[in-house]
C-alpha positions as CSV (number, residue, x, y, z in Angstrom):
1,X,-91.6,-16.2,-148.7
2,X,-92.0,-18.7,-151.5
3,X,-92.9,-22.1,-152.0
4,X,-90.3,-25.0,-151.4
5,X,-91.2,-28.3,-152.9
6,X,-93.4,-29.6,-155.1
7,X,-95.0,-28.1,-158.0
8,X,-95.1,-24.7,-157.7
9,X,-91.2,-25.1,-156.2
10,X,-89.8,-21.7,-155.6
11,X,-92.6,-20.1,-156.3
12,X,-92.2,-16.4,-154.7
13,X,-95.1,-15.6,-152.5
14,X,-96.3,-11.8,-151.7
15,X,-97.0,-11.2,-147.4
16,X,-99.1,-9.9,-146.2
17,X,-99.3,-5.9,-145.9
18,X,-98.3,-4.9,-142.5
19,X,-97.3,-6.4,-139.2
20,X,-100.4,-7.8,-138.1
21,X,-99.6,-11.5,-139.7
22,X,-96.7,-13.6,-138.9
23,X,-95.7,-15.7,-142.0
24,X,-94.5,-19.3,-141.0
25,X,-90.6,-19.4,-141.8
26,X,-89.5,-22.0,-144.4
27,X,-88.1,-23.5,-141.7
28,X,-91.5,-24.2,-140.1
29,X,-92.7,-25.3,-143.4
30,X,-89.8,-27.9,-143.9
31,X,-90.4,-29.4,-140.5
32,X,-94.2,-29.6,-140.8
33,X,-94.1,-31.3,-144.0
34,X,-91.2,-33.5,-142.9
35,X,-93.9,-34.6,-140.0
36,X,-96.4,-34.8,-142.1
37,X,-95.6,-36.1,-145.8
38,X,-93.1,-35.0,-147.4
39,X,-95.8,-35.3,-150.4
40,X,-99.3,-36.4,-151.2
41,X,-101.8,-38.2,-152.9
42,X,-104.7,-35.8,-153.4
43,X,-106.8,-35.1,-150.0
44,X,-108.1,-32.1,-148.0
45,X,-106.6,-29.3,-146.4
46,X,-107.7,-26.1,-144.2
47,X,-105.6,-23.6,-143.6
48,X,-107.5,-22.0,-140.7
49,X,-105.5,-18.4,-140.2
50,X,-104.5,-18.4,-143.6
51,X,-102.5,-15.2,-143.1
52,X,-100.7,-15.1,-146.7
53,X,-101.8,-18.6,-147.8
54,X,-98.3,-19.8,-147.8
55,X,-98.9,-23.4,-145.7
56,X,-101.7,-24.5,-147.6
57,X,-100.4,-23.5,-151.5
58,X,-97.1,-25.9,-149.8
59,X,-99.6,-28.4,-149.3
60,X,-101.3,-28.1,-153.0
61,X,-97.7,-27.7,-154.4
62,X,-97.1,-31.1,-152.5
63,X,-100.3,-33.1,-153.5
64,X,-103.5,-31.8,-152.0
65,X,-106.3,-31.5,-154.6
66,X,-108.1,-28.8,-152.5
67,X,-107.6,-26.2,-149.9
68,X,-110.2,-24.1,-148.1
69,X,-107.9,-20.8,-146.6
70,X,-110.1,-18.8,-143.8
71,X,-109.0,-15.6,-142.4
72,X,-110.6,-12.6,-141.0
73,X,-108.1,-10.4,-142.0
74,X,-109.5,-8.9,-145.1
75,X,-105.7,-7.5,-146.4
76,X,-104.6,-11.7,-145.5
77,X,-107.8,-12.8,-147.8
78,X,-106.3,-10.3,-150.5
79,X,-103.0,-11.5,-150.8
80,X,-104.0,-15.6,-150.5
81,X,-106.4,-15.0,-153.4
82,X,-103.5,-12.6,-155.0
83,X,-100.5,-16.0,-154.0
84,X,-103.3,-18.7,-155.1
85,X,-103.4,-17.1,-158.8
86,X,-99.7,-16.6,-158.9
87,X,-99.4,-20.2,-158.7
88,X,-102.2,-21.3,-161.0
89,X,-104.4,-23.2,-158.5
90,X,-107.5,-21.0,-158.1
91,X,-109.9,-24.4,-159.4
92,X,-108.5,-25.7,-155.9
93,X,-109.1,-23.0,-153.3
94,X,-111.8,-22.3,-151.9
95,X,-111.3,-18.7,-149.6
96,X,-113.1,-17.0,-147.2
97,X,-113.0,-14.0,-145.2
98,X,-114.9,-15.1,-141.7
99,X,-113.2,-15.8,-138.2
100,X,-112.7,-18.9,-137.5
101,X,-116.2,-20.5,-134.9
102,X,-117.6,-18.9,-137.9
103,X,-115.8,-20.8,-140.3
104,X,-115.8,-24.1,-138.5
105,X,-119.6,-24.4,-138.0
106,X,-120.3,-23.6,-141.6
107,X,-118.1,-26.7,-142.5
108,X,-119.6,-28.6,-140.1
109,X,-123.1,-27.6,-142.0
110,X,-121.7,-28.7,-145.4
111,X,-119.9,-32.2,-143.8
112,X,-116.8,-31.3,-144.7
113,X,-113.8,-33.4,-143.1
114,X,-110.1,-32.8,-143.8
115,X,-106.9,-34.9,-144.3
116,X,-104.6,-32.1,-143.0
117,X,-105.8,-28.7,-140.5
118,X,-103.3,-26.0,-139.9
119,X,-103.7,-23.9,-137.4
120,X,-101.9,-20.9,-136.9
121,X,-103.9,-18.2,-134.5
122,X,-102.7,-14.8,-133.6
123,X,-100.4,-15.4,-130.6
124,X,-101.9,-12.6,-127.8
125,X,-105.5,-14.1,-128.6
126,X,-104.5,-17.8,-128.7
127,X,-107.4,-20.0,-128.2
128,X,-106.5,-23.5,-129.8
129,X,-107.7,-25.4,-127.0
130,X,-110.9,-24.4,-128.2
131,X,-110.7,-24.9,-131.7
132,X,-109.3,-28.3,-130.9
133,X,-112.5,-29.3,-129.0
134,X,-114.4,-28.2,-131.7
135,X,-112.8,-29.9,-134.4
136,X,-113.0,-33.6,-132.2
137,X,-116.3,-32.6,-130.9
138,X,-117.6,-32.2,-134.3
139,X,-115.8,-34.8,-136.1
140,X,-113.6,-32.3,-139.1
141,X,-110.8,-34.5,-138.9
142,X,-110.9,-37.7,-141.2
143,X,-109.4,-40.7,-139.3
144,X,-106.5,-40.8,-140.9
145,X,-105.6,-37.2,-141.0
146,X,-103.6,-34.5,-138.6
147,X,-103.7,-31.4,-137.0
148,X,-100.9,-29.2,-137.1
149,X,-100.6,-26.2,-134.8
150,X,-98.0,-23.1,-134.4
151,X,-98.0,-21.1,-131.0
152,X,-96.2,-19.6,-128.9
153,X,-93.7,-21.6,-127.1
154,X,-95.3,-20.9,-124.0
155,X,-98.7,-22.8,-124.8
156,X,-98.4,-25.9,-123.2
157,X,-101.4,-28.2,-124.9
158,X,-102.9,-31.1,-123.8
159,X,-101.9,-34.5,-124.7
160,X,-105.1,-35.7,-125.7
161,X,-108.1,-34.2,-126.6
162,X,-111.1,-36.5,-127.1
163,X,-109.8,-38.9,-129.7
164,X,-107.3,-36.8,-130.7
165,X,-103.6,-37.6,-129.5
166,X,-100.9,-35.4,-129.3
167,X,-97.7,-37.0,-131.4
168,X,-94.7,-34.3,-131.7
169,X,-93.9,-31.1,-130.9
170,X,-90.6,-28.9,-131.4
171,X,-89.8,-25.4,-130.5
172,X,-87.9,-23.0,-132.8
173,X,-87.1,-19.9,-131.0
174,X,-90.6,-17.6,-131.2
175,X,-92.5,-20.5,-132.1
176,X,-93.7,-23.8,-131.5
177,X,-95.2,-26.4,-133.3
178,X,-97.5,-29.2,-132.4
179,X,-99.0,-32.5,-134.2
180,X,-102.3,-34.1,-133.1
181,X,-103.6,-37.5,-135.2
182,X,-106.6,-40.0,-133.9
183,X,-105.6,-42.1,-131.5
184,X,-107.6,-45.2,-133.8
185,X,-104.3,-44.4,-136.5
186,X,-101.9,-45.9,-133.9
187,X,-104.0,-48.2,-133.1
188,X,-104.7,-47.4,-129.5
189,X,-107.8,-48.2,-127.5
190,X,-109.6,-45.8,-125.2
């Protein structure tokens, strides 16, 4: 794993111990950033299931200013903090070991919106739907920003969800990836 644009380029990443985390592919990585930037000009990130951290250090590498990693993994929390200081960018991290309701309504209590949310749960106990809800329901998504998620290819998930519309989504062989903005940055009216 490493890191494959940006700042930190190449960049060698450690994984996590274990099989119990599935690191996205750099293949992923190129074709949610191709989606989604290529680069950026500061913003917010989270990188809900931060598994070894490698999404969101891409995203700081591209242009982020700040990315808050949750995982309840406590070897995956090891390794982001471990990756986040190999690349110099512990003054724009924020990392915490909690699942991720948890994790969600403590942001909501500190009013915390994001540009960019990956999410990236464990396959057998997918529950994005959920989460989704959640994040519209409780507004964590700034109007201008995205959601990204990875599943399995099997999760079919809905087109819209509150305000939030669903624009792409591509399968590559085990996985699937999906990308939901606000329906007010296409300019569409309910």
């Amino acid at each position: 794993m490493r890191i494959i644009s940006g700042t930190c380029k190449g960049r060698k990443l450690k994984s996590v111990p274990g099989k119990s985390t599935r690191p996205t592919t750099d293949k992923m990585k190129e074709t949610i950033f191709n989606w989604i930037g290529p680069y950026f000009s500061g913003g917010s990130c989270l990188d809900l299931y931060a598994g070894s951290g490698g999404v969101g250090l891409e995203a700081l590498s591209r242009g982020m200013d700040l990315v808050v990693f949750v995982d309840n993994n406590k070897q995956a929390i090891q390794t982001v903090k471990t990756n986040v200081s190999m690349c110099g960018m512990d003054d724009k991290c924020e990392i915490y070991n909690n699942d991720s309701e948890r994790a969600l309504k403590a942001i909501v209590k500190r009013n915390l919106q994001f540009d960019l949310i990956f999410l990236d749960p464990p396959y057998k106990r997918q529950k994005l739907n959920m989460l989704l809800e959640m994040i519209e329901k409780k507004s964590l998504l700034k109007e201008s920003g995205c959601i990204i998620c990875e599943h399995d290819p099997e999760v079919i998930l809905p087109d819209t969800i509150g305000e939030l519309e669903q624009v792409k989504s591509a399968s590559y062989g085990m996985s699937s990836l999906t990308m939901y903005i606000h329906e007010e940055k296409r300019g569409g009216a309910r």
